[in-house]
C-alpha positions in Angstrom: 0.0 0.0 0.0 1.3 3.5 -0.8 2.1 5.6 1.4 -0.3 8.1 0.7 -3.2 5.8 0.6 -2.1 4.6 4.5 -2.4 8.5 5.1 -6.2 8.9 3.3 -7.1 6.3 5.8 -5.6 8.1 8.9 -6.6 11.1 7.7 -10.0 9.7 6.9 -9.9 8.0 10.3 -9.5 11.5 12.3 -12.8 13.3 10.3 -15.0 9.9 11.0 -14.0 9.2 14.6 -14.3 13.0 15.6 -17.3 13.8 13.9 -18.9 10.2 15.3 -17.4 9.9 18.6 -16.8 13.3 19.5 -20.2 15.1 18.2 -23.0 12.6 16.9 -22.6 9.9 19.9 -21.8 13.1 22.5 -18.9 11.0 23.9 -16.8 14.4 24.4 -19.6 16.8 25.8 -16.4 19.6 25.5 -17.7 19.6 21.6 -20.9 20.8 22.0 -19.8 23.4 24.6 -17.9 25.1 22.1 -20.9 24.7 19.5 -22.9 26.6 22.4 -20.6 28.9 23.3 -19.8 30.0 19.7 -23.6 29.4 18.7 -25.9 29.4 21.3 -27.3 27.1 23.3 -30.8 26.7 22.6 -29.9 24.5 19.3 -26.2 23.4 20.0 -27.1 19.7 20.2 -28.4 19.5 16.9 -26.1 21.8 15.5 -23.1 19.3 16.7 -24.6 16.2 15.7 -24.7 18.1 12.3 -21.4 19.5 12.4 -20.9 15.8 13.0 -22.3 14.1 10.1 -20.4 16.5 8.1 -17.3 15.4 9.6 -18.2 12.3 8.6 -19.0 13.0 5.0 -15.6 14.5 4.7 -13.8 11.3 6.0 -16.4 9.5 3.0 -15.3 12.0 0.9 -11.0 11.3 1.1 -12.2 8.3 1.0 -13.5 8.1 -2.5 -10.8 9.7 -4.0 -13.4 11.9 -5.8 -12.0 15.3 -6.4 -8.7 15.0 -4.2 -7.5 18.4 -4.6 -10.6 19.7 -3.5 -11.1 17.9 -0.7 -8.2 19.5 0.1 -8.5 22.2 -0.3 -11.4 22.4 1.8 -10.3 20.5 4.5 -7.4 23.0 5.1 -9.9 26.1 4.6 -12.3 24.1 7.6 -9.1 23.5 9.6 -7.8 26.4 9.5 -11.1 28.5 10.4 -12.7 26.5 13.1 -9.0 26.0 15.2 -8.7 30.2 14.6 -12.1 31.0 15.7 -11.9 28.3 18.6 -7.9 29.9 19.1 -9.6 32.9 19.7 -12.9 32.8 21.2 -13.1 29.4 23.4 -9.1 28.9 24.5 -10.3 27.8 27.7 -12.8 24.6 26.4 -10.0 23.2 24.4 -8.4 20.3 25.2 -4.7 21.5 24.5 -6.2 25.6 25.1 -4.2 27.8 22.3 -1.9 24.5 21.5 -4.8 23.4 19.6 -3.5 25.7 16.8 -0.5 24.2 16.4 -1.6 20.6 16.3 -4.2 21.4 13.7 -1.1 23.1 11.9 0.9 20.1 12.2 -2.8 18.2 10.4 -3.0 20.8 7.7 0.5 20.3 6.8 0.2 16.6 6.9 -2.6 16.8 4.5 -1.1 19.9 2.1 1.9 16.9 2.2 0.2 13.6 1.4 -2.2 15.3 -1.3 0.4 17.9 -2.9 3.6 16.3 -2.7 3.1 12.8 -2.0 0.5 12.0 -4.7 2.5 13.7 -7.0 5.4 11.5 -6.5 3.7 8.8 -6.7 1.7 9.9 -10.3 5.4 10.7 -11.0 6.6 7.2 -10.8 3.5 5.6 -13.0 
C-alpha cells in the first residue's frame, strides 16, 4: 500500500471518529460546549450532531478519491477556520487551550503533504 493511501485512511480516520465519537454519539460533551458557546445554546445539540455528520462525509469524501485536490482544499480552509475561531474565542474549552492551533497546523501540513507532494510523487513514478 502507498504511502499516501495509508495517510487517506488516517486522515479519513481523524474526520470519521471525531465527527462520530466526538459530536453525533456526544462522547466528548467539550464539543458541544464550544458549539454553544460560539452558537448558542438553545440549538447546540443538533447543531453538533450536524457539524458531526459533516465530519463524517468529509472522512467518505477522502475516501472516494473523488475530487482529491478539492477535498483539500477544503479540509485546510475548515481547519484552518474552526481552530482560529476556537484559538480565539473558546481557549479555555480546548483540550490542548491555544496549543490546539499548532496541532491542527501540524494536520493541515500533513494533509497539504500527502495530497500535494506525496500523490504527486507517486503519479510521477507511474
Amino acid at each position: 500500500m502507498a504511502r499516501n493511501q495509508l495517510l487517506n485512511y488516517l486522515i479519513a480516520t481523524v474526520w470519521i471518529a471525531n465527527g462520530l465519537f466526538c459530536k453525533v454519539l456526544n462522547l466528548v460533551p467539550r464539543h458541544q460546549e464550544i458549539v454553544a458557546r460560539l452558537l448558542g445554546n438553545s440549538h447546540a445539540g443538533l447543531l453538533t450532531k450536524a457539524i458531526g455528520l459533516s465530519e463524517i462525509a468529509m472522512g467518505v469524501w477522502i475516501l472516494s478519491g473523488i475530487a482529491t485536490r478539492l477535498n483539500t482544499i477544503t479540509q485546510i480552509i475548515v481547519i484552518a477556520t474552526m481552530n482560529v475561531l476556537e484559538f480565539i474565542l473558546v481557549p479555555d474549552l480546548l483540550l490542548w487551550g491555544r496549543f490546539n492551533l499548532l496541532f491542527a497546523f501540524l494536520f493541515i501540513l500533513l494533509i497539504f503533504y500527502n495530497e500535494f507532494y506525496l500523490r504527486n510523487k507517486l503519479a510521477q513514478q507511474t
